[in-house]
C-alpha positions in Angstrom: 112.0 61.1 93.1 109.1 61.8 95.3 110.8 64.5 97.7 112.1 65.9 94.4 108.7 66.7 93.3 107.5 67.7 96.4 109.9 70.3 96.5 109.2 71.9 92.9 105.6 71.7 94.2 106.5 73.7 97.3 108.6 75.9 95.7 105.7 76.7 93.0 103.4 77.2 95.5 105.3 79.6 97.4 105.9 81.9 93.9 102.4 81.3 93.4 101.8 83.0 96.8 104.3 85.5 96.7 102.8 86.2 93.1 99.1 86.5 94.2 100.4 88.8 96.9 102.3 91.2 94.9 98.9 91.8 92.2 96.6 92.4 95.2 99.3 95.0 97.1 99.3 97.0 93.4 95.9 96.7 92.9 95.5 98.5 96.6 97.9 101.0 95.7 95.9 102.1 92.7 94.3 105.4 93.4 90.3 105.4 93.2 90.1 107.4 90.6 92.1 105.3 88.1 89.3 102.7 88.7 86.7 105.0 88.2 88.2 106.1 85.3 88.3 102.4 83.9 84.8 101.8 84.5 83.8 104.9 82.7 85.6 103.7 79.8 84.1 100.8 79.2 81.0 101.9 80.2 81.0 104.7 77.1 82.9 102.3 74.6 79.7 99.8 75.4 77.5 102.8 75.4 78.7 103.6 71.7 78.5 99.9 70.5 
């Protein structure tokens, strides 16, 4: 039973990884501008609150 559950727990982990991995490589491919673009956004919809 123990091995069983440590292999869910190492398999999670490793989708966890592969997961975390995957956001920050899209987030890097993001061009600048799209960020900037999201800042200014929010920046005028708090300005105009």
């Amino acid at each position: 039973m123990r091995k069983r559950i440590a292999q869910v727990g190492h398999r999670f982990d490793a989708f966890l990884r592969a997961f975390v991995d995957a956001k920050t490589r899209v987030a890097s491919t993001l061009p600048e501008n799209a960020k900037d673009n999201c800042s200014k956004e929010m920046e005028s919809r708090a300005a105009g609150l």
